[in-house]
C-alpha positions in Angstrom: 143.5 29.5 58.1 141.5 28.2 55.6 142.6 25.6 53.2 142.1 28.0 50.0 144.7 30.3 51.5 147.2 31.5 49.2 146.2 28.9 46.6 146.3 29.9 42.6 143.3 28.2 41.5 142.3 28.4 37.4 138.5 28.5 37.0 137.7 27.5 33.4 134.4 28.4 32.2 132.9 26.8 29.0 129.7 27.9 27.3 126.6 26.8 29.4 123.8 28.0 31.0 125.2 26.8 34.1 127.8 29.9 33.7 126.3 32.4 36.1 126.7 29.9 38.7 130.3 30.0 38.5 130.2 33.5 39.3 129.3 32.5 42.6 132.0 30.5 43.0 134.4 32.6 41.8 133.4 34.8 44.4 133.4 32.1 47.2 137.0 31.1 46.8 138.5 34.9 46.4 136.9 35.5 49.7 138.2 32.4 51.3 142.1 33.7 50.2 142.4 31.9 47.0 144.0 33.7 44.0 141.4 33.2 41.2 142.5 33.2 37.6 139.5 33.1 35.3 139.6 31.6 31.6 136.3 32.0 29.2 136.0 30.0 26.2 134.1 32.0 23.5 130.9 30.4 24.0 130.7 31.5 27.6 131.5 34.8 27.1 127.7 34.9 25.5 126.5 33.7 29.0 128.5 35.8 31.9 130.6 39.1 30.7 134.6 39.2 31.7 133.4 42.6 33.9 131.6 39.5 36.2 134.5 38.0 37.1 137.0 40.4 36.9 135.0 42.4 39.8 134.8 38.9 42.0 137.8 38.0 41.7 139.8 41.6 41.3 141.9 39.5 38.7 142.0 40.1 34.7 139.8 37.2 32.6 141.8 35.4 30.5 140.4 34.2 26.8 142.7 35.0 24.4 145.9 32.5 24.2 147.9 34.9 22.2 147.6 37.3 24.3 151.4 37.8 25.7 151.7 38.9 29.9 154.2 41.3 30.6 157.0 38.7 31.7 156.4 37.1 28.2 155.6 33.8 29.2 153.0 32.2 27.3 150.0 32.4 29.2 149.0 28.9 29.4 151.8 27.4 30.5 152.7 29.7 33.2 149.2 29.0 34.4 150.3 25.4 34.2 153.3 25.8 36.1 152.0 27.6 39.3 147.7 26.7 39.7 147.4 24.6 42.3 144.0 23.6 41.1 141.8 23.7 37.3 138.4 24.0 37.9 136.2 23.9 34.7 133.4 24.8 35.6 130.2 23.9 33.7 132.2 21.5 31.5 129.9 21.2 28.7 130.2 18.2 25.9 131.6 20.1 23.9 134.6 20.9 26.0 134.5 17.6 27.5 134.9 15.9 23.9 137.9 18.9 23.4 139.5 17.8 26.6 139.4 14.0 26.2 140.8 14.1 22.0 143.6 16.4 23.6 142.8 19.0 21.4 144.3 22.5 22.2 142.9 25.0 20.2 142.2 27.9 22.6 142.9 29.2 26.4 141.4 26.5 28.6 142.3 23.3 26.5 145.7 24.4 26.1 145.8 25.6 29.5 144.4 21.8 30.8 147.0 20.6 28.5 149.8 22.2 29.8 148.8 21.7 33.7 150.3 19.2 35.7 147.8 19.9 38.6 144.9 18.2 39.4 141.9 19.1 37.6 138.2 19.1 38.2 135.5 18.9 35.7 132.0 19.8 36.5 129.5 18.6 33.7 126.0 20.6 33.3 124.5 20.0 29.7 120.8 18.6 28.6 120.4 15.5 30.2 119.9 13.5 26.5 123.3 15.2 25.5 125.2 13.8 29.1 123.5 9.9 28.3 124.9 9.6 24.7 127.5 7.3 25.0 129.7 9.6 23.0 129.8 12.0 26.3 129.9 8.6 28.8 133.0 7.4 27.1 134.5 10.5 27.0 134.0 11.1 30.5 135.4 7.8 31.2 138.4 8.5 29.4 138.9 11.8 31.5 138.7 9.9 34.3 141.0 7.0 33.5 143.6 9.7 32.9 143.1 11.0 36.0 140.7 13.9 36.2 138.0 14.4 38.6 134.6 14.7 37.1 131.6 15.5 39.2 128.2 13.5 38.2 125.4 16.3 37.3 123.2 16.6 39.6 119.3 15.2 38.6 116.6 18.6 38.4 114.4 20.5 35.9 117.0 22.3 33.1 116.6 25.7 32.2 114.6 24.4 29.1 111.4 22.5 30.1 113.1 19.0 30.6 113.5 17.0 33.9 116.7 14.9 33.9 119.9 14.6 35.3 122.2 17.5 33.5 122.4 20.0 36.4 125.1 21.8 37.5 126.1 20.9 40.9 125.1 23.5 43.4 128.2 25.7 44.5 128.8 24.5 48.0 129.1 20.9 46.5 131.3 22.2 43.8 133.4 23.7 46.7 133.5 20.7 49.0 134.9 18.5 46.1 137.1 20.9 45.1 138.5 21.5 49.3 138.9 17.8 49.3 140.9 17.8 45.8 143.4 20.3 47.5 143.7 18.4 50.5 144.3 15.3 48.9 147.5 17.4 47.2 149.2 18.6 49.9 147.1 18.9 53.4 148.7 17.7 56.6 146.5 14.6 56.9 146.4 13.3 52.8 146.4 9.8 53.0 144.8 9.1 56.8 141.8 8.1 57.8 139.2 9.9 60.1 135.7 8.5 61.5 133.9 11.5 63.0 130.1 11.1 64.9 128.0 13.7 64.8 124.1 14.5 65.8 121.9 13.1 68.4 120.3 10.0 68.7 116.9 8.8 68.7 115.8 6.1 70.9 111.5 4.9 69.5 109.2 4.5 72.0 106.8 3.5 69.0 106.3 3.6 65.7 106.5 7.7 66.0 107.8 9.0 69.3 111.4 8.8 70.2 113.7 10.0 73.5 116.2 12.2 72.1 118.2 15.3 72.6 118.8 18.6 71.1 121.9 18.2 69.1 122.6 19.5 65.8 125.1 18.2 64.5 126.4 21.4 63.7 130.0 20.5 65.7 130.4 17.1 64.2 129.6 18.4 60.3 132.2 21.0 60.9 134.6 18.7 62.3 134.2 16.2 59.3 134.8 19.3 56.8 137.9 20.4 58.5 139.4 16.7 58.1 138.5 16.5 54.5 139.8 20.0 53.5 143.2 19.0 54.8 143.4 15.8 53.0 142.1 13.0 55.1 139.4 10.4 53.6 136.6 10.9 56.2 133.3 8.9 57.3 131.1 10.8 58.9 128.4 9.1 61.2 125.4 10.9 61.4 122.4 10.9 63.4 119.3 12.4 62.9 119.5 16.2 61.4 118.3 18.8 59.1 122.0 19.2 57.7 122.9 18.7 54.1 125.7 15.8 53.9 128.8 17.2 53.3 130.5 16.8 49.5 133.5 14.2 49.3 132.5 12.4 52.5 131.7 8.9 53.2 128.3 9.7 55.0 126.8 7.2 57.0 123.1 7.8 58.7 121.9 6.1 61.7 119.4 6.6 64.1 119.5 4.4 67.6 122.9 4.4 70.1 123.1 0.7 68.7 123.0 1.2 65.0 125.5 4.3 66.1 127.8 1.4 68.0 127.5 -1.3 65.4 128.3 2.0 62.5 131.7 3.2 64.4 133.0 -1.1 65.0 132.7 -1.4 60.9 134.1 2.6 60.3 137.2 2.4 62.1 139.1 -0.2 60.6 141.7 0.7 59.3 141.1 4.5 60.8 144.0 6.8 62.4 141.5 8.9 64.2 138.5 8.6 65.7 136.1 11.8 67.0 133.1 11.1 69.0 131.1 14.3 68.9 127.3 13.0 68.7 125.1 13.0 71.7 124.3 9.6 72.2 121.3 8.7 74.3 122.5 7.3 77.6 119.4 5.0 78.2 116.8 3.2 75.9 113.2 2.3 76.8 113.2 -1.7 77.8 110.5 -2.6 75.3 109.3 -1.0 71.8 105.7 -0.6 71.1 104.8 -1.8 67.6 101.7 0.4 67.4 101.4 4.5 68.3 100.9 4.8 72.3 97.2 6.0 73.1 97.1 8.2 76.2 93.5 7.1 76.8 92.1 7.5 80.5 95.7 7.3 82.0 97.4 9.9 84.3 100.3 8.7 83.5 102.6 6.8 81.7 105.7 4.4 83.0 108.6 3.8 80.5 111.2 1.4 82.0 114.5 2.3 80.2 117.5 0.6 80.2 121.4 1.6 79.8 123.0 1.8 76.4 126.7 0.7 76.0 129.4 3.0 75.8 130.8 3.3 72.5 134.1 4.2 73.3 134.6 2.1 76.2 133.6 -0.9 74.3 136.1 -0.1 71.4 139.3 -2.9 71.8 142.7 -1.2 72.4 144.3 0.3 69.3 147.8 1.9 69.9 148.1 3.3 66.3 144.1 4.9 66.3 143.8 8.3 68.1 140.7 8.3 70.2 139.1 12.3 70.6 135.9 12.4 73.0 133.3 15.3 73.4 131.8 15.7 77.6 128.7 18.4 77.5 128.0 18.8 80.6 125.5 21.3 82.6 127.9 21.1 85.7 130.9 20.4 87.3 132.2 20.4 83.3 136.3 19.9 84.2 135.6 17.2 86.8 133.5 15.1 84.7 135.4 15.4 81.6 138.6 14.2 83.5 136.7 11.2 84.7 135.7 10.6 80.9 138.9 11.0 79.6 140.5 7.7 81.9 137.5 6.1 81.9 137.0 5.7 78.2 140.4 5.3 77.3 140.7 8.7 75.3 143.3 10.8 74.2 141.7 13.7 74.4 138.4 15.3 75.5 136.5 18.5 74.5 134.4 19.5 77.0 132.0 22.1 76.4 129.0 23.3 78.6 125.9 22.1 77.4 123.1 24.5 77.2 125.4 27.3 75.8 126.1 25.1 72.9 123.8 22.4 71.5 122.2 23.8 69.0 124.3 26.9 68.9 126.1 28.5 66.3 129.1 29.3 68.5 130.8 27.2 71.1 133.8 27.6 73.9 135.3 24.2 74.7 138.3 23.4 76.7 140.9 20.6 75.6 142.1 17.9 78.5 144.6 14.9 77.7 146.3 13.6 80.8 149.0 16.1 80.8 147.4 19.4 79.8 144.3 21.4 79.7 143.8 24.3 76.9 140.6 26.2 76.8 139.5 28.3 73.4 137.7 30.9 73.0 134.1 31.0 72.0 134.1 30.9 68.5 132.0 29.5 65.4 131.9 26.0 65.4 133.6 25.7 62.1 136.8 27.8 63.6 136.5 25.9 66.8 136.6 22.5 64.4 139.8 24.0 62.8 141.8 24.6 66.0 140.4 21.5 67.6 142.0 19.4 64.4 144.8 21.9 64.8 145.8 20.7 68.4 145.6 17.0 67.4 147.9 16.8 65.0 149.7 19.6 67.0 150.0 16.7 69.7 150.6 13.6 67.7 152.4 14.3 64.8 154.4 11.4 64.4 150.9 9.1 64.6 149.0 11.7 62.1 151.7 13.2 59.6 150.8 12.9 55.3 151.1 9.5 54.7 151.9 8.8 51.1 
């Protein structure tokens, strides 16, 4: 079940270009289970029309504050009372400067006024207007009070201008705004989680590498999963054509040693610890400093030699939780039991090989030393979720919110 299930999110939209944007967003989170309340300032309204978002989200638009419900509660403060979330969403200066003098003088700044839930601003506005000072302090202020605001991200504006002003794209919007929730009231706010992910790439020379096929795909998913239900993540990423995921620590590497030095410095301090990339077993002996010629020869000889094992080498922690991946192309139970004691894990995921690096789908089974639980096959971001699931499932004394 995803994280936006059954939560009453407010999605304030103020007068920007960036407004049909939000549309898409607005249609993201009703899909995902979220009850969607939309609020337009004026200015907006001459962007996106209420019929936009009262089709995505199959809830009235709410602009005007005197407009009474049918329980006659004031609409902003029963909005206040129940949202789980405010979203504005493009917060322009304007409402920014509204928001940080505590003025209240229509639906959304009363509304952000009367909230007690956390709330997350998303700036888009001409890059000149987001540098003056006048927005940069106010922007501070909001965020000395408490608020989330998002930077802009850095593009051409719908005017000829290149500068940093943009509206975030959704899926960034939406990963900040998963993590926000978790960080309220998910089963693992205030814990820790390192999570690997990707192959890696061992250089023969200054452009060939031995590598593998992984992508990263499981590990991303896994890292996503965490953050939605409150956790602050790292992920540790080899090489891949994935975008990083919003609100998480990413860290990129590229060799099995850089990937062993990474998870030593990520896991202080960590409750749990998921080793999901593909690291290269072996490494050529010697690195060539200029590009290999094949020149007359039949063949060439690469001595390689063995890489350490990351989880093996880790020093005994009683209080971190220690999760393993085994892809195997046989005998997948037998040597994901061996893994499992000879690593020191808790648990193991096994999954076969070919059918799923690289894949959009997987089928993995779960072995600690007591049971053995095998899943269906299933999109990697469901199999993440039940994977999670089953940890905290099995230790949720050593994983429980901590406040």
């Amino acid at each position: 079940m995803s994280i936006l299930t059954g939560k009453q999110i407010i999605l304030g939209v103020s007068g920007g270009i960036a407004a049909y944007k939000v549309a898409e967003l607005a249609r993201r989170l009703t899909l995902d289970g979220a009850l969607v309340d939309v609020i337009m300032t004026a200015a907006a309204r001459h962007f996106v029309g209420e019929a936009t978002f009262q089709a995505l989200t199959g809830r009235p638009v709410l602009a005007d504050m005197w407009a009474l419900p049918e329980d006659g509660i004031v609409g902003h403060v029963a909005l206040g009372q129940h949202a789980d979330l405010l979203v504005i969403a493009p917060a322009t200066a304007n409402t920014l400067a509204r928001l940080a003098a505590g003025l209240s003088d229509d639906m959304l700044t009363t509304t952000a006024l009367a909230t007690t839930t956390p709330i997350l601003c998303v700036p888009a506005m001409n890059p000149n207007m987001y540098a003056n000072p006048a927005t940069q302090e106010n922007i501070a202020t909001l965020r000395r009070r408490g608020m989330t605001v998002l930077e802009p991200a850095f593009g051409r504006m719908a005017e000829p201008i290149v500068g940093k002003g943009r509206m975030p794209e959704v899926p960034e919007i939406e990963g900040h705004l998963r993590a926000l929730l978790g960080r309220t009231s998910g089963p693992l706010r205030g814990r820790r989680v390192v999570v690997t992910a990707g192959g890696t790439h061992e250089p023969l020379d200054p452009v060939r590498f031995i590598g593998n096929r992984a992508s990263g795909r499981m590990g991303y998913a896994l890292a996503r999963e965490a953050r939605d239900l409150g956790a602050c993540v790292t992920l540790i990423s080899g090489p891949t054509s994935l975008p990083p995921p919003a609100a998480i620590d990413v860290r990129h590497i590229e060799t099995a040693l850089e990937l062993r030095d990474a998870v030593h410095a990520a896991i202080d301090g960590a409750d749990l610890l998921i080793m999901n990339a593909a690291v290269a077993d072996f490494r050529p002996a010697e690195l060539s400093e200029r590009k290999i010629k094949k020149g007359d020869d039949e063949e060439l000889l690469v001595r390689l030699v063995r890489n350490p094992d990351i989880l093996a080498g880790l020093a005994p922690r009683r209080d971190l939780i220690k999760v393993g991946f085994a892809a195997e192309t046989q005998n997948l139970l037998e040597y994901a039991r061996s893994k499992l004691d000879r690593k020191g894990l808790d648990m193991i995921v096994a999954n076969e090989a070919i059918a799923s690096i690289g894949a959009d789908e997987i089928q993995v089974t779960l072995l600690d030393t007591e049971a053995v639980q095998q899943l269906p096959r299933q999109p990697k971001e469901r199999a993440a979720a039940a994977i999670i699931a089953e940890v905290l499932r099995r230790w949720p004394e050593r994983l429980g919110p901590k406040e």
